[in-house]
C-alpha positions as CSV (number, residue, x, y, z in Angstrom):
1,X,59.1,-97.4,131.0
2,X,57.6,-99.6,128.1
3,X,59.8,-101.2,125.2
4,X,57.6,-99.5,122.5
5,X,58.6,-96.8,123.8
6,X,62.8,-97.7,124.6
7,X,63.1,-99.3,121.1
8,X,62.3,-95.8,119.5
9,X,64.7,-93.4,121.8
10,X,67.7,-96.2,122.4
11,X,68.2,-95.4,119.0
12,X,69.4,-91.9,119.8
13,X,72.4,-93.6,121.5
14,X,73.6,-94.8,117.9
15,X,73.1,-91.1,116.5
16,X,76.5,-89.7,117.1
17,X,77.7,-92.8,114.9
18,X,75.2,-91.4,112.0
19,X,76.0,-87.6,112.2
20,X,74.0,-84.6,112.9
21,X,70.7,-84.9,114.0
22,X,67.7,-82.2,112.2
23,X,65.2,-79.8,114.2
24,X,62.3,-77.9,113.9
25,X,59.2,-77.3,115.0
26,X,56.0,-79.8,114.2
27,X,51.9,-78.2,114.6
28,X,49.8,-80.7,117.0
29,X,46.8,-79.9,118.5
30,X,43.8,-81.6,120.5
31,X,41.4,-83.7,119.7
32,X,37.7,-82.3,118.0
33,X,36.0,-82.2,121.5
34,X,38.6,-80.9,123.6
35,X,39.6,-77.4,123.7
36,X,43.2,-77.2,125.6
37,X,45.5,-80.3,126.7
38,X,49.3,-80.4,127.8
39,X,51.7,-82.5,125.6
40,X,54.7,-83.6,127.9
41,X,58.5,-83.4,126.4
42,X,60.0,-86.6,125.2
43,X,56.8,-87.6,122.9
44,X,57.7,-89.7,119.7
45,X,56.4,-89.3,116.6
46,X,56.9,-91.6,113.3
47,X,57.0,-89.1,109.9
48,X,54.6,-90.6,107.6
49,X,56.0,-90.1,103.5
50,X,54.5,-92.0,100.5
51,X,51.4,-93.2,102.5
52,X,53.8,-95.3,104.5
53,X,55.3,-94.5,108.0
54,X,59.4,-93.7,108.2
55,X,60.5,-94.5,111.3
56,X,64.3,-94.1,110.7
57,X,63.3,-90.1,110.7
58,X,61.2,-90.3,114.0
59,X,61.3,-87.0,116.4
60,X,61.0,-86.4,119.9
61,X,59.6,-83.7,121.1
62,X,61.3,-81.2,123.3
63,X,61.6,-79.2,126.4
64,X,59.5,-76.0,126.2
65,X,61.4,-73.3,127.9
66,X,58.0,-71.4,128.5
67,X,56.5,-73.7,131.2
68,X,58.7,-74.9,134.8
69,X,58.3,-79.0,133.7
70,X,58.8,-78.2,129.7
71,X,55.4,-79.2,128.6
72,X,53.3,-77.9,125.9
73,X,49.9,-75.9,126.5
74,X,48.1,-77.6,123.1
75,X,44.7,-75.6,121.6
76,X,42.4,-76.9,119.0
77,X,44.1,-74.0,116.7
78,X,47.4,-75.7,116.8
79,X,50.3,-74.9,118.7
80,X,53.5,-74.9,117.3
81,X,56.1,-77.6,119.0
82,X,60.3,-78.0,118.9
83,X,61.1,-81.2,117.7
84,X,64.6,-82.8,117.2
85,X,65.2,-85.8,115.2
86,X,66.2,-89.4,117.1
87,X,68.6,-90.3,114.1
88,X,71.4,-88.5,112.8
89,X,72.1,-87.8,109.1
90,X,70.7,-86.3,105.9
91,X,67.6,-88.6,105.8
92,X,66.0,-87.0,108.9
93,X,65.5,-84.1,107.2
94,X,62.0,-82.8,106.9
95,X,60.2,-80.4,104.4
96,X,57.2,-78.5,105.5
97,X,53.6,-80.2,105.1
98,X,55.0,-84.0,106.4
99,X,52.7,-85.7,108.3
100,X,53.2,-87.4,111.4
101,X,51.9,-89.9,113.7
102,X,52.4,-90.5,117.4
103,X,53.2,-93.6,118.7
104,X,51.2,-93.4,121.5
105,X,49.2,-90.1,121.8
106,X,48.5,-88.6,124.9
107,X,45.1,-88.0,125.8
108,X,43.1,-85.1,124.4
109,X,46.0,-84.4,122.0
110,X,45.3,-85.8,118.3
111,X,47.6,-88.7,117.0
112,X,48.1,-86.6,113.8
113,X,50.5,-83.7,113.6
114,X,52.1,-81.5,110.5
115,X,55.4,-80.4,110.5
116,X,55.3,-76.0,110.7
117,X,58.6,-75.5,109.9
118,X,61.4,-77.9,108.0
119,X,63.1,-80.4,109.6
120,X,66.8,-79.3,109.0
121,X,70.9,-79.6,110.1
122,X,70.8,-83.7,109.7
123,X,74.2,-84.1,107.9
124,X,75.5,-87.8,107.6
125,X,78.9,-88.6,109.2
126,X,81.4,-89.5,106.3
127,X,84.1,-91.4,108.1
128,X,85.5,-94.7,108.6
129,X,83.1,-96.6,111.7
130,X,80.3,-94.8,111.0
131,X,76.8,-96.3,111.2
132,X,74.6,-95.8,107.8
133,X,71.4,-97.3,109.0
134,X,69.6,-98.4,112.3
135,X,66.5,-100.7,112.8
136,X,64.7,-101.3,115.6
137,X,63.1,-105.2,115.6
138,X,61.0,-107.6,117.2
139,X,62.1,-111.0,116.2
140,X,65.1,-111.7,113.8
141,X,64.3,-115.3,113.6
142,X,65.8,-118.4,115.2
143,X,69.5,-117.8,113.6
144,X,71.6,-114.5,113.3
145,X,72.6,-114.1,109.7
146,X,72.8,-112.0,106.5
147,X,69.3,-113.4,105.5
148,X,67.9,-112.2,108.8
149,X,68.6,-108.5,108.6
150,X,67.8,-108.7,104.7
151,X,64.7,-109.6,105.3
152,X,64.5,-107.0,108.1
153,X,64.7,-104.4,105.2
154,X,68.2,-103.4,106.3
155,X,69.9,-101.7,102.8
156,X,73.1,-100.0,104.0
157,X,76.2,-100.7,105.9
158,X,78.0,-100.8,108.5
159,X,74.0,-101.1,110.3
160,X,72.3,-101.4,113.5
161,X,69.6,-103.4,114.8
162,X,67.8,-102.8,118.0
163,X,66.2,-106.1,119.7
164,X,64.1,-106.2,123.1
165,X,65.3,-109.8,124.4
166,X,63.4,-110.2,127.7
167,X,61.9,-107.9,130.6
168,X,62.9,-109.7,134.5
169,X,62.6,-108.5,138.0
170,X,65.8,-106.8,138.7
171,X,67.7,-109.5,141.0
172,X,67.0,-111.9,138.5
173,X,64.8,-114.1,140.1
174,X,60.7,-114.4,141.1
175,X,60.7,-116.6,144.2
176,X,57.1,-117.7,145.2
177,X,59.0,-118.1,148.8
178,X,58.3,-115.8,151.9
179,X,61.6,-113.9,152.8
180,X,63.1,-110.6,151.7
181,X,62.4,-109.4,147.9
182,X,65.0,-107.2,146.6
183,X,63.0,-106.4,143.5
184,X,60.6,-104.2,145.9
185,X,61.1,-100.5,146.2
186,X,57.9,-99.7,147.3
187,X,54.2,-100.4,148.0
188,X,53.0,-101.4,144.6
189,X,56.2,-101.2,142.9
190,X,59.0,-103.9,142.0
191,X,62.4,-103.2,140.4
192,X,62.4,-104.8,136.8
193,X,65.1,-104.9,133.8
194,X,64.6,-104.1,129.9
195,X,67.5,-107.0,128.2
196,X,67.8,-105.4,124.7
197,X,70.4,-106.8,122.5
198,X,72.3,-104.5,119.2
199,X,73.6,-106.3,116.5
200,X,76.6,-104.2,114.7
201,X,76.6,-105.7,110.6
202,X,79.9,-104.4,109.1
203,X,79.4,-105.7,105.3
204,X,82.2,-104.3,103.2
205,X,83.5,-106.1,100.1
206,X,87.2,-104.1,99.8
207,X,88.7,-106.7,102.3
208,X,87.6,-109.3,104.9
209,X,90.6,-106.9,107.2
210,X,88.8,-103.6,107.1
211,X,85.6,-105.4,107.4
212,X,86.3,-106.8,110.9
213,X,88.1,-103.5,111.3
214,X,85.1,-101.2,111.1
215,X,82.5,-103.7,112.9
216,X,85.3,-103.8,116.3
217,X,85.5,-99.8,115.7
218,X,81.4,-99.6,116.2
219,X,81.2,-102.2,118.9
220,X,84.0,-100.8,121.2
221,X,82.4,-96.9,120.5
222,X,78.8,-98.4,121.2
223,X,80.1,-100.2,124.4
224,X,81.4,-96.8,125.9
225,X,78.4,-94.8,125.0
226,X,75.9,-97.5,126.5
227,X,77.8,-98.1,129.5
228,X,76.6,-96.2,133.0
229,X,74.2,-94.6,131.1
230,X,71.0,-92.8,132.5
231,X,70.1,-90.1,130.1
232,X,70.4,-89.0,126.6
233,X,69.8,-85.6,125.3
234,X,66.9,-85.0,128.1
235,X,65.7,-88.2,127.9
236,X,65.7,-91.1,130.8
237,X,66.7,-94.9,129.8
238,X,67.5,-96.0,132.5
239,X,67.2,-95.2,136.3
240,X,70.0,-94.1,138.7
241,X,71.8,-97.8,138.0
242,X,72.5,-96.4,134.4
243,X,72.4,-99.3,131.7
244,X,74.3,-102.2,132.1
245,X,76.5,-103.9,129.4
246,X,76.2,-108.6,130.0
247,X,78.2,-109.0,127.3
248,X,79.7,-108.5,124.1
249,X,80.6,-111.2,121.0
250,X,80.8,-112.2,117.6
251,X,77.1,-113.1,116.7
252,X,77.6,-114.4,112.9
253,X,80.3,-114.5,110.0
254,X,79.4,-115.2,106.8
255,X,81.5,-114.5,103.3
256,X,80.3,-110.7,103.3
257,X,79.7,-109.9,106.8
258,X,80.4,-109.6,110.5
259,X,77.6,-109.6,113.0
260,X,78.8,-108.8,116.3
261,X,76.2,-108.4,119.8
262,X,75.8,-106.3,122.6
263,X,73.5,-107.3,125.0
264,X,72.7,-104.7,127.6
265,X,70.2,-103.7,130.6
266,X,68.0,-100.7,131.4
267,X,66.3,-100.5,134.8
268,X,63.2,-99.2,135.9
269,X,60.5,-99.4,138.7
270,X,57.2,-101.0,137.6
271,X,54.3,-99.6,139.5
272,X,50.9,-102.0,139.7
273,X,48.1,-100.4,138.1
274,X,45.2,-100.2,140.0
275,X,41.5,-100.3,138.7
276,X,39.6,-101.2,141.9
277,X,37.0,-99.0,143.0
278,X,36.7,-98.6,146.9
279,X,33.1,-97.1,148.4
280,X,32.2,-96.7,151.6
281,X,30.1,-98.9,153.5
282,X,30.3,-99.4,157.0
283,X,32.0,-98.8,160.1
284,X,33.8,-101.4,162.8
285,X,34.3,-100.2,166.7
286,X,37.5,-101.0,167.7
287,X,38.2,-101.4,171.5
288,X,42.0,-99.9,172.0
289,X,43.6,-99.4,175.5
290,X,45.6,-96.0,175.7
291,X,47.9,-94.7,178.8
292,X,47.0,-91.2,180.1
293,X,49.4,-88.6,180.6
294,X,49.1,-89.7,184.3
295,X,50.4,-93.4,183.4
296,X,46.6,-95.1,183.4
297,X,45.4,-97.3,181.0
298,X,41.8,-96.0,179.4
299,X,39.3,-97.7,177.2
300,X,39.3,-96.0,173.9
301,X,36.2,-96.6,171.2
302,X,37.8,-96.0,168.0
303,X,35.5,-96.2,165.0
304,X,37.1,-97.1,161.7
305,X,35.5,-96.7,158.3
306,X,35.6,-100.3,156.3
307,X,35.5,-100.0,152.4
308,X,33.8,-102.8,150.3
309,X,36.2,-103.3,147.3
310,X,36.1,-104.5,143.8
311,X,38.6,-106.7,143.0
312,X,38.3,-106.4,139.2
313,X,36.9,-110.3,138.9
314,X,33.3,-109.4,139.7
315,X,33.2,-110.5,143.6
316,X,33.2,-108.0,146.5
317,X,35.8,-108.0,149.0
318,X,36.6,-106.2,151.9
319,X,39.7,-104.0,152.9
């Protein structure tokens, strides 16, 4: 599972500490040259208002109830599609005509969609510990502070802000040693980790007390929601291992804020793409020695197609 694609729907985790999340129904259809194409549940797109995308009202699309694996039969025409957004609160609500954009289209299905009906029932949670705004981010520079998640467009608080920290094999370690890999679950595939890491800023100016007050509220709420986790309103994050807190501290203080971390693990199985095209070319006689029902050894002749192989790098090779 990419981080593109975790950094948008990890944010759904922090959505029962915004409020309500909006739904309706979005018009996508294929591409010029292609007449139908399916469109699989769990598809983000990124609302584009004032020329300029808004990714803190991002949707997912969801299950169809029409089709056995949920998907969507798309035509050229348009099909309509339920949507619900990631966020919670008033800003994810969506009047008819807003364009969107997916983050990664599927193929045959054009990046562009409209929404067909409003985006509505996104009501913002009004109590004490509730989250007002979450980011997702690449980089927040070398240092943790206010300046950081200024800078990082951040305008309300208490906020959020999502960071991918580092992708590892699952045990930890890459030895170049001969022995037995953990990180293997398969031909092709290896067991890897997503490290993310969510910075909680509590920024209130009543009193330094209810400041710290409200940031421990949202850290200890975020740490039982993340913990074990494997899905998340019919989405996967994480495999049967379900995410994994490391660890939880105080990131920064400074005279108008506290920054507190939670640094935490999704797992999934990376499978090796393969783009090697295999042809056939000749054969190779094999000479095997088989017992007979009656206990007698026989010469077999086995003949056993070889392949010449690309190995992407412009060489042949054989397999």
């Amino acid at each position: 599972m990419t981080t593109e694609y975790l950094s948008r729907v990890l944010q759904m985790l922090c959505q029962p500490l915004q409020g309500t999340y909006s739904s309706g129904s979005v018009t996508i259809r294929t591409t010029t040259n292609i007449d139908t194409a399916t469109l699989e549940k769990g598809g983000v797109l990124v609302p584009i208002l004032d020329d300029c995308e808004y990714p803190d009202a991002a949707v997912k699309v969801e299950r169809s109830s029409a089709t056995p694996d949920g998907s969507w039969p798309i035509s050229t025409a348009g099909t309509p599609v339920a949507v619900t957004s990631l966020q919670g609160g008033a800003h994810v609500n969506l009047p008819v005509g807003t364009q969107l954009r997916f983050d990664d289209a599927p193929a045959g299905i054009n990046e562009l969609a409209v929404t067909a009906t409003p985006l509505t029932g996104g009501t913002r949670l009004e109590t004490f510990g509730a989250l007002r705004q979450v980011r997702s981010f690449k980089d927040l520079g070398s240092q943790v502070d206010a300046r950081s998640f200024f800078a990082a467009q951040l305008g309300e608080f208490p906020a959020g802000v999502l960071q991918w920290s580092a992708t590892t094999p699952g045990d930890g370690s890459a030895s170049p040693s001969l022995g037995v890999d953990q990180t293997r679950v398969g031909r092709g595939r290896r067991f890897y980790c997503h490290e993310w890491v969510l910075f909680i800023i509590s920024s209130r100016l009543d009193s330094a007390d209810r400041r710290k007050r409200e940031g421990d509220k949202i850290r200890d709420t975020m740490l039982r929601i993340l913990s074990d986790r494997t899905k998340w309103r019919g989405v996967a994050l994480s495999n049967s291992n379900g995410i994994k807190a490391l660890d939880s501290r105080l990131a920064s203080v400074t005279p108008t804020a506290y920054v507190d971390s939670i640094r935490f693990c999704t797992w999934f199985a990376l499978e090796r793409t393969e783009s090697r095209v295999f042809k056939d070319w000749l054969t190779s006689h094999i000479v095997e020695s088989r017992p007979t029902s009656q206990g007698v050894l026989e010469i077999v002749n086995i003949v056993v197609p070889m392949t010449q192989t690309d190995d992407g790098d412009g060489t042949p090779g054989w397999g």
